[in-house]
C-alpha positions as CSV (number, residue, x, y, z in Angstrom):
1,X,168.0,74.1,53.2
2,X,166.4,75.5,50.1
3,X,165.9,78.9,49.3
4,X,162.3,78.0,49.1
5,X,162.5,77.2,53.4
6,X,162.1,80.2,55.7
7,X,163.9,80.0,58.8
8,X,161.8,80.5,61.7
9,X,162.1,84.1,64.0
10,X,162.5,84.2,67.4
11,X,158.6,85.0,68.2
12,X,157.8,82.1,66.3
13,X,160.4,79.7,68.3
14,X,159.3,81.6,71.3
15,X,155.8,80.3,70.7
16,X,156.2,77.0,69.8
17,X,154.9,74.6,72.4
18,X,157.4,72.5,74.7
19,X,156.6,69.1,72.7
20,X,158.3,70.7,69.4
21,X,161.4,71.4,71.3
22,X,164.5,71.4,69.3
23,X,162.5,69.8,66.6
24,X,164.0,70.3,62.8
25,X,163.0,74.0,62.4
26,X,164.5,75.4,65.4
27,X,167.5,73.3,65.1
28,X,168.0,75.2,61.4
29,X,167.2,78.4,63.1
30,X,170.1,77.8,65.9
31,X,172.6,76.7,63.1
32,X,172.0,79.5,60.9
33,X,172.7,81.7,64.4
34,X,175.7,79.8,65.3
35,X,176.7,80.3,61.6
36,X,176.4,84.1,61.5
37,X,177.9,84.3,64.9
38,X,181.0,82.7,63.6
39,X,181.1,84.5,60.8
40,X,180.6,87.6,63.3
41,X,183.4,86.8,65.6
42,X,185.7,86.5,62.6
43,X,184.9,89.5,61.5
44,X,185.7,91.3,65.1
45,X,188.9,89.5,65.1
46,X,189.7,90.5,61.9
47,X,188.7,94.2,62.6
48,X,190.9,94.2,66.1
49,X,193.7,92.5,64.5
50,X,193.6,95.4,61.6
51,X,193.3,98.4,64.7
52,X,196.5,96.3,66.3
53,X,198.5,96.1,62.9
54,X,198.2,99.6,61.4
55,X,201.3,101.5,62.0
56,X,201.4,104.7,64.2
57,X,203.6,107.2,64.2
58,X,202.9,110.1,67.3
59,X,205.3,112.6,68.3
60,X,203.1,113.5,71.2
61,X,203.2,111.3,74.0
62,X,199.7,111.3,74.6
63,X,198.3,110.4,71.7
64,X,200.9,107.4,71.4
65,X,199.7,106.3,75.1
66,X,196.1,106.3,73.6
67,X,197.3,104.1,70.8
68,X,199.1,101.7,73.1
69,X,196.1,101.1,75.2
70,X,193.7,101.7,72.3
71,X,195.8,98.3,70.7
72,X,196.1,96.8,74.4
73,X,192.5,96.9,74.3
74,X,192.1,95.5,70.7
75,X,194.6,92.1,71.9
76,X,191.9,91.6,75.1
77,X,188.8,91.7,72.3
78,X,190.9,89.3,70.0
79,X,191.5,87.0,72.9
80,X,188.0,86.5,74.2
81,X,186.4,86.6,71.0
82,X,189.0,83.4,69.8
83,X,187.7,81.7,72.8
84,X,184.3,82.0,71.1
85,X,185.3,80.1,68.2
86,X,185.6,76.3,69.6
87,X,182.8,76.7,71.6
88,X,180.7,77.7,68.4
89,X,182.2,74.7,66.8
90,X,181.1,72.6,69.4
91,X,177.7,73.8,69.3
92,X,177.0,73.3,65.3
93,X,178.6,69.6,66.1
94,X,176.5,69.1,68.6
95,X,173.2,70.0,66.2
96,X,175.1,67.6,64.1
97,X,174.7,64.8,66.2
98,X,171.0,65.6,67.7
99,X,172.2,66.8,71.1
100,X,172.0,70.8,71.0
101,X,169.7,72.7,73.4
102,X,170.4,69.8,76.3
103,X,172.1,70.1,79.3
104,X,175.4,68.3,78.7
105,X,174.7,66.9,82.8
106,X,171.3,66.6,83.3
107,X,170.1,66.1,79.8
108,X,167.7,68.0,80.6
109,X,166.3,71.0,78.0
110,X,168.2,74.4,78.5
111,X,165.6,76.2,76.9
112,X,164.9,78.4,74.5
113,X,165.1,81.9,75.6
114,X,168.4,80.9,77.2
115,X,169.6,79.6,73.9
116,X,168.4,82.9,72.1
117,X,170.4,84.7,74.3
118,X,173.6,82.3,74.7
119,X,173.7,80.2,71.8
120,X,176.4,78.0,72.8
121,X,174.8,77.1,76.3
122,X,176.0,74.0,77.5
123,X,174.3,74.0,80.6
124,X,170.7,74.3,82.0
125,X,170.7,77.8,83.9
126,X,170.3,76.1,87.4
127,X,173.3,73.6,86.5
128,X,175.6,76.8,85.2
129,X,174.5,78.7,88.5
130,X,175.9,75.7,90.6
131,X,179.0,75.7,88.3
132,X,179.6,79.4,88.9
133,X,178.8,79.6,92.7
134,X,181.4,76.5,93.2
135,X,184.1,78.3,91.0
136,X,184.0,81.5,93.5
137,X,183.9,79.3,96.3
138,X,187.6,77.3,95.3
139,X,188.2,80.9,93.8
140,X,190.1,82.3,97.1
């Protein structure tokens, strides 16, 4: 995209009407998201990894307790934010090959404000509520 092309804002995706639905502009919008949320993620792994790595020396119990669950903390961040990753991958491959914003088993559209606020949705909300409602059933 040249620096000449503005990517669009979210009022001006949210406005768009249905037929324009993951046309060319809103598919450059939701890679340049994906894009900065990668680069985000990295960044907060980077930072936790740092918090874990830097050396402490407490003489005080308590302060060495706060450390070790301060870095416990940090590894749980690291962890879920690495899970992140592939699935941002997947999405930017899946703009790729023309098949971001659809429901990956109904086809059907996930939608916009859903994709504003989950970028990496795979799933229209009423398939992912299925999904999730199963899961706690076989849960127990």
């Amino acid at each position: 995209m040249d620096n000449e092309e503005k990517l669009m804002t979210e009022e001006e995706i949210l406005k768009e009407p249905e037929s324009n639905y993951m046309n060319e502009a809103q598919l450059a919008f939701f890679k340049q998201r994906l894009i900065d949320l990668h680069d985000a993620t990295l960044a907060r792994i980077q930072a936790a990894k740092d918090q874990m790595v830097s050396p402490m020396d407490f003489s005080d119990p308590n302060d060495r307790a706060t450390s070790e669950e301060q870095s416990a903390l940090a590894l749980r961040i690291v962890e879920r934010e690495q899970k992140l990753l592939p699935k941002i991958k997947l999405s930017l491959e899946r703009i790729r090959l023309d098949t971001y914003g659809y429901c990956l088993e109904t086809g059907e559209p996930i939608g916009i404000p859903r994709l504003l606020i989950r970028p990496t949705a795979e799933y229209c909300a009423d398939v992912k509520a299925l999904m999730e409602m199963k899961e706690l059933q076989y849960k127990d």
